[in-house]
C-alpha positions in Angstrom: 12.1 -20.9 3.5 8.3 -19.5 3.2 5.7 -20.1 5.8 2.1 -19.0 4.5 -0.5 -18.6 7.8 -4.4 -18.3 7.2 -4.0 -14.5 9.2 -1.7 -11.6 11.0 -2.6 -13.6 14.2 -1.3 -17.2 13.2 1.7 -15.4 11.7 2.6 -13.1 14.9 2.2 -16.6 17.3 4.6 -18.4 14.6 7.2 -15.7 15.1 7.1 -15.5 18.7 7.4 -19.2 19.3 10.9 -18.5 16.9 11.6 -15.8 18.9 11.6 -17.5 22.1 13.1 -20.6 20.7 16.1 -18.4 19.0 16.8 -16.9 22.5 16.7 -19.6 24.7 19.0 -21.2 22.0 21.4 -18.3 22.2 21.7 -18.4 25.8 22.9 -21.9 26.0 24.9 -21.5 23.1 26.8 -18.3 24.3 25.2 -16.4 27.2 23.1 -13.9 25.8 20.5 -13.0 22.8 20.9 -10.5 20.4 17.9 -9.4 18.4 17.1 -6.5 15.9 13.6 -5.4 16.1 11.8 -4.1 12.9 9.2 -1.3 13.1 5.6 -0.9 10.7 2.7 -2.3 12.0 2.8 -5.8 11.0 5.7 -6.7 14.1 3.3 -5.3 16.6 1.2 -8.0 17.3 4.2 -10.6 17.5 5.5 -8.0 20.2 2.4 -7.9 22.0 2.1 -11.7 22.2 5.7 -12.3 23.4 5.0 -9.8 26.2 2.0 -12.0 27.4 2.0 -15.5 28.7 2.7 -18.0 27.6 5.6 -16.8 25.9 6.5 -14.0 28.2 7.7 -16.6 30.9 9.8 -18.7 28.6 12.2 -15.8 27.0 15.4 -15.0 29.5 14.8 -11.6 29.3 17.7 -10.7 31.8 20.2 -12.4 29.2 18.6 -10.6 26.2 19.8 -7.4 24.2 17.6 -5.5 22.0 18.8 -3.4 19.1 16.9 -2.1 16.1 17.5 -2.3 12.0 16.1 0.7 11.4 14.6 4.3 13.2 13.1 7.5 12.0 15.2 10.5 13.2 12.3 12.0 15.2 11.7 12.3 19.0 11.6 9.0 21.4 7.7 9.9 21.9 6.5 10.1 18.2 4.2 8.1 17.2 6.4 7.6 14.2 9.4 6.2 16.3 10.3 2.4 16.1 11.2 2.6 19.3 8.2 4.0 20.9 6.0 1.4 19.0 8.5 -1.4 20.9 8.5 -0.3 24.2 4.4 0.0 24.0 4.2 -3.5 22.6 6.9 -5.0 24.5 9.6 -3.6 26.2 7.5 -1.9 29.1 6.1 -5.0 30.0 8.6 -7.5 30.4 11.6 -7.6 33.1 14.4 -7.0 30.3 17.2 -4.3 32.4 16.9 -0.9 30.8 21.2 -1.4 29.8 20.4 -3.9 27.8 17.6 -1.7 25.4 19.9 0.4 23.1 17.4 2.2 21.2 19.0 4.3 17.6 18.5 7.9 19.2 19.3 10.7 15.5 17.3 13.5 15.9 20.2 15.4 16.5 22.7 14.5 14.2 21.7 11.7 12.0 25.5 11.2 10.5 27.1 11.2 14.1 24.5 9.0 15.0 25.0 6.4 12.7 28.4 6.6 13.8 27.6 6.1 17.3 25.5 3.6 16.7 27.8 1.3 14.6 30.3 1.4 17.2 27.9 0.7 19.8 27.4 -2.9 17.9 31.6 -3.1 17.5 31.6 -2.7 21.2 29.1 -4.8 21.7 30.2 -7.8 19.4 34.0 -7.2 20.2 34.7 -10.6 22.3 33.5 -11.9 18.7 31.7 -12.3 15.7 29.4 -9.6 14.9 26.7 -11.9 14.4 23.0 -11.2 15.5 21.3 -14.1 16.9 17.9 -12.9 15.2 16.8 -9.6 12.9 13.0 -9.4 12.0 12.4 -7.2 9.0 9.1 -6.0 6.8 8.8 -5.2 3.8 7.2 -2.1 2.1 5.0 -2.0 -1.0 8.2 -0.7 -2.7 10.5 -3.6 -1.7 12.4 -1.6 0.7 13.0 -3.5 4.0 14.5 -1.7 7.4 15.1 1.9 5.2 17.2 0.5 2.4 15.0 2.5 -0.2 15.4 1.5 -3.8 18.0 3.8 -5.4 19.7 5.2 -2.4 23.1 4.9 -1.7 22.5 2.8 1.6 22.2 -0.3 -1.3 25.4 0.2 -2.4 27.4 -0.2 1.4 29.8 -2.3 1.8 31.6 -1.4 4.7 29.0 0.2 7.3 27.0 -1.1 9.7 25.1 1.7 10.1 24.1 4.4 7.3 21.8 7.2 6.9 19.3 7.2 4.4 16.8 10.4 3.3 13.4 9.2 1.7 12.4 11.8 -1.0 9.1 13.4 0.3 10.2 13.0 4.1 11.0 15.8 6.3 13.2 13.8 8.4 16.4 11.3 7.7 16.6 7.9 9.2 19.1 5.4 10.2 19.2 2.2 9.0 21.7 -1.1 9.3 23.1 -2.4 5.9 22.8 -5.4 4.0 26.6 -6.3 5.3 25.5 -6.7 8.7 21.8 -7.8 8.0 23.9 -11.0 6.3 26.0 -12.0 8.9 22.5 -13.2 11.2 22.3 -16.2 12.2 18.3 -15.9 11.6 16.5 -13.3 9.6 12.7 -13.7 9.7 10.6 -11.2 7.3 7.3 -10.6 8.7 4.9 -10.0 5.8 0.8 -9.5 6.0 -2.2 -8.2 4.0 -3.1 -7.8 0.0 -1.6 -5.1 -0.4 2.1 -7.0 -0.1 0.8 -9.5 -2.9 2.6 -8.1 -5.6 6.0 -7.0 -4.1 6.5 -10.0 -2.3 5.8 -12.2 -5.5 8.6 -10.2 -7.6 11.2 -9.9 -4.4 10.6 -14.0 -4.0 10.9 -14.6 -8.1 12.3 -11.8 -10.2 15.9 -13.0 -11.5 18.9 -11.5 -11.1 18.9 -9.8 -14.4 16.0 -7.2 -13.1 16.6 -4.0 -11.2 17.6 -5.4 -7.6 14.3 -4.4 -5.1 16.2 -3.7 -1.3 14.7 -6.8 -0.1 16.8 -9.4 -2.8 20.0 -8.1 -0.6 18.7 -10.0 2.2 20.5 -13.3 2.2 22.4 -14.6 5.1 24.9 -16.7 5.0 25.1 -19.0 7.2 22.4 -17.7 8.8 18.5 -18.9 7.7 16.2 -16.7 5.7 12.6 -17.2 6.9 9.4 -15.5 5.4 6.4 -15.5 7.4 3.2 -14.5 5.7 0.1 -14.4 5.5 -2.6 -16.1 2.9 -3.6 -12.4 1.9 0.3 -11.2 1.1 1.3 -14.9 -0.1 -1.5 -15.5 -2.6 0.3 -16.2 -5.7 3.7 -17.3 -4.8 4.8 -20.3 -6.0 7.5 -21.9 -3.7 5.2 -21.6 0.1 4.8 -24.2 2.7 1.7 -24.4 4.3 1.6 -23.2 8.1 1.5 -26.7 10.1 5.1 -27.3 8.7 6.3 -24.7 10.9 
């Protein structure tokens, strides 16, 4: 399902009506919400908006969990970190209980920490079906989406949750979840803005499955939805949008 907005701003209220309407969902459905948060600049203003009323007051923070799909390995206070973009946008403003934030934290040791992580989310999911309730991804000019790069091996998992990836050119490694785990959400929502996504999003939402897979074609839950929000700049020339009052 495509949803083209006239703007960033119509797109970032869209997604944080879903977001509050997936979580207050969730709660009645089983107790708590689960959500993976995506970093880049295009989430921000979604985060900034469901920090703020009117959608502050309607999300049960205190029965909501927050995870991300992908961090750099660098400190908690670079300006780099997924996390620190979060808590600025979100997380320090609303009453959701500091055990409930479990931030990927691989400066260290990326390969332990990938370990770590993944068993945090067995832990976490072990009364039953490792299924998030909602994962919001991007997607990079490349066609990567969290840090699934195109030809690293991170594609190619089909048993971890949780991988490290190293993108040539970086001087730091990253974490990332894999398509596996991506696929078994009950919503994944891609958040996608500006010109400059024209082009990739065009051949991730047509190319056939003869061409060189881009990251972003793993994507496809199941059960789960598959919702693209984006906006008029990044969806010019698709051919299969709905326009935004279908919402």
């Amino acid at each position: 399902m495509i949803r083209v907005f006239d703007d960033l701003e119509s797109l970032s209220q869209a997604a944080a009506g879903l977001f509050v309407d997936a979580a207050r969902r969730a709660v009645v459905e089983h107790g708590r919400f689960s959500v993976a948060l995506a970093g880049g600049s295009t989430p921000r203003r979604c985060y900034e908006l469901l920090s703020r009323l009117p959608f502050c007051d309607q999300v049960p923070w205190g029965q909501v969990h927050v995870f991300w799909g992908d961090e750099r390995c660098v400190p908690a206070d670079d300006s780099r970190s997924n996390s620190r973009m979060a808590r600025q946008a979100l997380l320090d403003h609303v009453p959701l209980p500091a055990r409930q934030i479990h931030p990927m934290t691989c400066v260290a040791d990326p390969v332990a920490a990938a370990l770590n992580y993944q068993q945090e989310l067995k832990d976490f999911f072990a009364t039953g079906k490792a299924c998030f309730d909602l994962i919001f991804l991007g997607l990079g000019g490349d066609g990567h989406t969290a840090s699934l790069f195109p030809g690293t091996a991170a594609l190619d998992e089909t048993l971890r949750w949780v991988t490290t990836v190293h993108k040539p050119g970086e001087d730091f490694h990253r974490l990332t979840m894999t398509a596996p785990l991506i696929n078994r959400a009950a919503l994944v929502i891609f958040l996608v803005a500006g010109a400059d996504k024209a082009l990739i999003l065009r051949k991730v939402l047509e190319s056939s499955d003869r061409d060189q897979p881009l990251p972003a074609r793993l994507i496809s839950p199941e059960p789960g939805r598959l919702v693209w929000l984006v906006d008029r700049a990044a969806g010019c020339g698709t051919t299969n949008s709905e326009p935004r009052d279908q919402l």
